[in-house]
Residue, then its C-alpha position, 0 to 999 in steps of 0.5 A: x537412211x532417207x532417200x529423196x525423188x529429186x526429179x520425175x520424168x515420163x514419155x508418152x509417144x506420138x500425138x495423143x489418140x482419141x476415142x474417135x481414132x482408135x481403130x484407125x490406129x489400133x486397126x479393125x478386127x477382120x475389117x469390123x468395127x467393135x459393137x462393144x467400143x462405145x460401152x466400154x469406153x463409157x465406163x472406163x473414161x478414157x478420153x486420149x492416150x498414146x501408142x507408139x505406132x506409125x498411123x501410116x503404116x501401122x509398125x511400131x515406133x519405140x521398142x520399150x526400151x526405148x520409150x524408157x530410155x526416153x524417159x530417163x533422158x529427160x530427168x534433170x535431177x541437178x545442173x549438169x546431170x549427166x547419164x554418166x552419173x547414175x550408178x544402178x539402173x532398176x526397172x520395171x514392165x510388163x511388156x519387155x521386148x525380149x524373154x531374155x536378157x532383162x529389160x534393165x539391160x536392154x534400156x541400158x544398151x539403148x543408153x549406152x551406159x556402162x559400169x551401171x548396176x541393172x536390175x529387172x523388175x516382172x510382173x504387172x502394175x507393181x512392177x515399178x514399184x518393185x523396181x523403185x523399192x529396189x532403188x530405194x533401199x540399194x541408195x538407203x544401205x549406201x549401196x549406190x549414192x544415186x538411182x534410177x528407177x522406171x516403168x513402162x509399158x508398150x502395151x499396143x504390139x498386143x493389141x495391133x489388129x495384126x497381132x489381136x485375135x478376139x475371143x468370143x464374147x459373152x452374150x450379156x446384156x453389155x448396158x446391164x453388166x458392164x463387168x462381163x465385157x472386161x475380157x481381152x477386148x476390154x484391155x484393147x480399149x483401156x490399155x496404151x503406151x508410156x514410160x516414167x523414171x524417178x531419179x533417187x538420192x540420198x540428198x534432197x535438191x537444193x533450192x527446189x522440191x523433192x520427195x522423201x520416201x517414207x516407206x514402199x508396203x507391196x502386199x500380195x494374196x497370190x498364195x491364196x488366189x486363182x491368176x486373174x490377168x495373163x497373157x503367154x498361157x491359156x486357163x483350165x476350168x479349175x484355175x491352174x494354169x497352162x503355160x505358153x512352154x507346153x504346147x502340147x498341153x494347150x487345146x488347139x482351138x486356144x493355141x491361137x489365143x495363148x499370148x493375148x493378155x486376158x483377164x478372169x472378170x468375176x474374179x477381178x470383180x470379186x477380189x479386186x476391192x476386197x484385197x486392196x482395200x479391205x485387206x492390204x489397206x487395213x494392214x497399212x492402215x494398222x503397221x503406220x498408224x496411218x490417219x486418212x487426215x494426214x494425207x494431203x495428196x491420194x494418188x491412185x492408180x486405177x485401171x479404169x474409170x468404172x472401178x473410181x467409185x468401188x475403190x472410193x467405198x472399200x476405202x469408206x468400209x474401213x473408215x479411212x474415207x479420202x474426200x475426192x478433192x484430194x485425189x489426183x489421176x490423169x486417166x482422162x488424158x494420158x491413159x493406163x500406161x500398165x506399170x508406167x501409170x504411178x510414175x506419170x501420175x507423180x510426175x504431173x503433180x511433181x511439175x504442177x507447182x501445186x506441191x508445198x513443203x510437209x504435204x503428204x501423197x499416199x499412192x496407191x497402185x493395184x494389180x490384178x495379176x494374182x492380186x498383189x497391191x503397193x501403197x506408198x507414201x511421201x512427204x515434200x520436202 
């Protein structure tokens, strides 16, 4: 039954895009420059990241299914792999480039892989991590002897100034509450492009590392909590929502705004912390009788810089502190990929030579969508 990652891959396209070349490559809303850039920058610690668009002319370079074909090529599992050998194909995104057929079949089509099992994965950040539970257990029943399983995210044809209409800003004090500009102008700032692929099998790798996984906990509060991040639909007042079908019930003055991905922040700023930590953590916490000494590795998928230190004391509220040194992130420099990012993390650690046998990594990646949080550990072996 144990399913060992025997090789990790990611693909970030283009050159990396600092701070300063945003708008140069995003583009200017109506030819203004942000007033609210700098300040949300500041807080999210963002230094470079990437997006699969042409500076020249603006287009995009990569569909999604092909950043995510371009990961999966660069696995390299054993000698001699070829595509040919995967046997099921499970993936994930946010973004995919059509509302049907699925993204898995579109990644294959890009591939050219045939007589390959293809599933598809929706939803926001866990979205990989369905897609990787998925592979997991299909290797572990001995349904397939190999899998592949992926993340990506394009998410910048949502946010090209040719694409991007900015809803009204609230009028904050943005130095005083940070919190109040995390609105669709936010996520122009925090998200980028990227794609990662971990190949599974039910054999470790001879003569180098692989990972086993111990288990994939996906935990959500949907059924008691309000949408918090969406796009394709706008929000009435009283938290239901208006999908982009019905577009006769959508006020005019929204229609405009309908597939933008928008974010409630007081209620991410009031939930995000407590469902992750106080409550999906503790029930982890409590079914794996799991000690914060164990853990040797913390790889945690946080959206932005600003939340570092919220998740550092929710976990502390439960006495399950994890000092800072044991952490590992890549926000910094590759940017939030979406549902790619844990697949990019895990495959930085994977390749630095810093991972030694009987080491344990506790990943950690949350979603705000309606609150629906994974953890996720692993062992070296």
């Amino acid at each position: 039954m144990d399913v060992f990652i025997n090789d990790i891959a990611a693909f970030l396209p283009n050159e990396p895009v600092t701070n300063e070349q945003i708008e140069d490559v995003l583009g200017k809303i109506n030819d203004i420059p942000s007033r609210t850039k700098k300040i949300m920058l500041r807080n999210n610690k963002i230094e470079t990241r990437y997006y699969a668009i042409d500076r020249a002319s603006g287009r995009l370079t990569h569909t999604n299914a092909q950043l995510t074909a371009e990961a999966v090529r660069r696995l390299k599992p054993y000698e001699n792999f070829s595509l040919a050998d995967i046997e099921c194909m499970s993936c994930g995104t946010t973004s995919p480039d059509l509302l049907l057929p699925g993204h898995a079949l579109m990644v294959l089509g890009e591939l050219g892989l045939t007589e390959c099992e293809a599933v598809t994965t929706s939803g926001i950040c866990i979205c990989s991590m369905t897609a990787l539970k998925f592979a997991f257990m299909n290797v572990a029943t001995g349904g397939t002897q190999n899998a592949v399983a992926t993340g990506s995210d394009l998410a910048s044809s949502y946010f090209r100034a040719a694409f991007f209409t900015p809803g009204a800003m609230p009028d904050v004090d943005l130095e005083e509450k940070p919190m109040r500009a995390f609105d669709a102008e936010f996520l122009r700032w925090m998200l980028s492009d990227g794609a990662g692929a971990v190949y599974l099998s039910n054999q470790k790798t001879p003569g180098r590392i692989s990972l086993r996984i111990d288990w994939i906990e996906n935990i959500s509060y949907a059924g008691e909590l309000q949408t918090c991040m969406y796009a394709g639909g706008i929000k009435r007042p009283d938290g239901s929502m208006i999908g982009w079908r019905e577009t006769e019930s959508i006020d005019p003055g929204a229609e405009s705004y309908k597939f933008l991905i928008k974010q409630d922040i007081k209620l991410l700023d009031r939930e995000i912390v407590r469902t992750a930590k106080h409550r999906a953590l503790a029930r982890v916490i409590q079914k794996h009788n799991l000690r914060p000494e164990e853990v040797d590795w913390y790889l945690p998928h946080y959206s932005s810089g600003y939340f570092r230190d919220k998740f550092y004391h929710g976990m502390k509220d439960i006495n399950f502190e994890i000092p800072y040194e044991k952490w590992f992130t890549n926000l910094t420099t590759k940017g939030n990929t979406g549902s790619a990012s844990m697949f990019i993390i895990m495959e930085e650690l994977f390749h630095s030579g810093r991972l030694k046998k009987g080491q344990k990594l506790l990943c950690f990646i949350p979603e705000s969508g309606r609150f629906s949080h994974c953890y996720m550990m692993l062992t070296v072996v």
